[in-house]
C-alpha positions in Angstrom: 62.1 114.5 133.4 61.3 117.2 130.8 61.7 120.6 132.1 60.8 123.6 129.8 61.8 127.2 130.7 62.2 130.9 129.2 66.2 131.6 127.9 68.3 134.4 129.8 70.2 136.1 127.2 73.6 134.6 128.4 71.7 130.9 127.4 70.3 132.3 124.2 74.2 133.4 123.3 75.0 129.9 123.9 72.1 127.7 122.3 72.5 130.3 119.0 75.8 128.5 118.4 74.5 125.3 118.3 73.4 122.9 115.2 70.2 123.4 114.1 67.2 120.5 113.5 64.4 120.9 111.2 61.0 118.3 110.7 57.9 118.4 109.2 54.7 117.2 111.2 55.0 113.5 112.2 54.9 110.9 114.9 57.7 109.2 116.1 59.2 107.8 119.4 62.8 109.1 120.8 65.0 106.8 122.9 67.1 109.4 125.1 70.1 108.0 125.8 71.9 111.2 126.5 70.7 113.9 128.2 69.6 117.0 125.1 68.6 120.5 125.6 67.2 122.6 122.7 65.6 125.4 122.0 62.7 126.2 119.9 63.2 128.4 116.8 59.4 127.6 115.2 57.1 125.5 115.4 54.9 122.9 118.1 55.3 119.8 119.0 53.4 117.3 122.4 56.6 115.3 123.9 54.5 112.8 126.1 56.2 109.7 127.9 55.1 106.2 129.2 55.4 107.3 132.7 52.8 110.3 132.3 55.3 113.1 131.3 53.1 115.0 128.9 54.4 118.7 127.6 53.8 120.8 124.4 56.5 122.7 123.5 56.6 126.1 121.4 58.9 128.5 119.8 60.9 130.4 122.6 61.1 127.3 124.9 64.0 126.1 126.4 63.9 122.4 126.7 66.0 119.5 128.7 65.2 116.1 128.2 66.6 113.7 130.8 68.7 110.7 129.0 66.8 107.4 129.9 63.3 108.7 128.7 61.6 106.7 125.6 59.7 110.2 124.7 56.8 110.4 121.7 56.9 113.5 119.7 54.0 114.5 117.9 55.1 117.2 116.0 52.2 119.7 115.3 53.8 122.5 113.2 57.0 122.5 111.5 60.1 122.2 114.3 63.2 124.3 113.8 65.2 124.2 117.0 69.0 124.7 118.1 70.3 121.1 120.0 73.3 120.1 122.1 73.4 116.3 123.9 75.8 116.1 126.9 
């Protein structure tokens, strides 16, 4: 499952203090092996799965990725986003 949703300030207090991932536009496949949550500083990127998960993300989204998903990302537009796996 990939779930996307809008921050409540308590999560955006939280997700600030995490480490920070930047990419430039590219294709590449993602093997989730831990469950990660981000959030979306800039950019766009289409997260789309074997199994028919298909998502775009955008800046101000607040992501969870499920571990155990093989997940493409096509990165559209620069990506700058916060990151914690648990």
């Amino acid at each position: 499952m990939i779930s996307i949703e809008s921050p409540s300030n308590s999560q955006l207090n939280t997700v600030t203090q995490w480490p920070v991932w930047e990419k430039e536009p590219c294709n590449f496949d993602e093997d989730y092996t831990a469950k990660e949550m981000f959030y979306i500083l800039d950019g766009e990127a289409r997260l789309t799965t074997k199994c028919g998960i298909d998502k775009t993300i955008y800046q101000g989204d607040l992501v969870t990725v499920e571990a155990g998903l093989l997940v493409n990302w096509d990165i559209r537009q620069p990506i700058r986003k916060h990151f914690k796996f648990f």
